[in-house]
N, C-alpha and C positions, 0 to 999 in steps of 0.2 A: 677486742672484737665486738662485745657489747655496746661498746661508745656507739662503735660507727653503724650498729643497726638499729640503736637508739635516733643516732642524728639521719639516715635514712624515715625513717619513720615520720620524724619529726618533720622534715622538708617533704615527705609525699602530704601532712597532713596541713603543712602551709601552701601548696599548693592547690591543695582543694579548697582552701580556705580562699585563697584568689581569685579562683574562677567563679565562685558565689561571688565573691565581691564584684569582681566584672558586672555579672548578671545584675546586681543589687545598681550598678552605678546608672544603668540605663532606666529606672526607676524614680531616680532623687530627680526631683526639677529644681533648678534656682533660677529666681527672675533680675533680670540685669535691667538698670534702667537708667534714662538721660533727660535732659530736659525737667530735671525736676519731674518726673516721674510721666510728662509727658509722651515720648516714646520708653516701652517697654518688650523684653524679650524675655521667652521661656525655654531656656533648654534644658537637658540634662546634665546629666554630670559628664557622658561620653559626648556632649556637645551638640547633641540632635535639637535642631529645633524645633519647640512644639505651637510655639505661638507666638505672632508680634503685634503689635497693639499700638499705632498713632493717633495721636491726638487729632480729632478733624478739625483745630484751628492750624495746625501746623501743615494743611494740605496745600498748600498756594505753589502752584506754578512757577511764580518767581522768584522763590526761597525754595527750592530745589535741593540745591548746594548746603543749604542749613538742616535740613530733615537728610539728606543723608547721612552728614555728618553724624548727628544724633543715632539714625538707628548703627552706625560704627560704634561708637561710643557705648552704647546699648549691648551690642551684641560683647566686646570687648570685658562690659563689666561683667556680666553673664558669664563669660567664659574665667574672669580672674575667680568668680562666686564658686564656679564646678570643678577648677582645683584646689581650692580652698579645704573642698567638701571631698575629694578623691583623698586628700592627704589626712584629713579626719578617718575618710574611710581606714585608710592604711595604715594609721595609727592604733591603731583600735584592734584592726588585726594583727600587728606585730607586738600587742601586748607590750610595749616599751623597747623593743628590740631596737638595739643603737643602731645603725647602718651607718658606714665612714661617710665623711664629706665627699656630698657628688655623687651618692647615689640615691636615685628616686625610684620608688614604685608605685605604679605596677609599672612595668620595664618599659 
């Protein structure tokens, strides 16, 4: 019976340890960028964006089609940068805790 008010214990305190993390995530910024650093995006780790930044050579009207793409490509990187940085996070907080194949946190 001790185990199991040990491992209660344990999961109320990784829990709380989560939800700082949540908090913590909307905090971190990474900048995603394309074009050769041309267009640029800032978001968080929870994906908010805080800033985007194009190049005013890239303004032309009839490359439209090209600066979209870029700021896609932009946002895209930015968003691979924020789970990159979610799964540091979670690492970090699961102290090396294995979890089976195919599971990811935070849920």
């Amino acid at each position: 019976m001790k185990n199991l008010t040990n491992m209660m214990k344990q999961a109320q305190e990784m829990q709380s340890k989560m939800a700082e993390m949540q908090d913590r995530l909307g905090d971190i910024e990474v900048t995603g960028q394309a074009g050769g650093g041309m267009v640029s995006i800032v978001t968080t780790a929870k994906h908010e964006v805080r800033s985007l930044s194009i190049d005013p050579s890239l303004i032309n009207p009839e490359e439209a089609e090209m600066l979209e793409d870029l700021v896609v490509a932009a946002i895209n990187d930015a968003r691979a940068k924020a789970e990159a940085r979610v799964q540091e996070e979670t690492s970090q907080l699961m102290g090396g805790l294995k979890l089976p194949p195919g599971v990811k946190l935070p849920f």
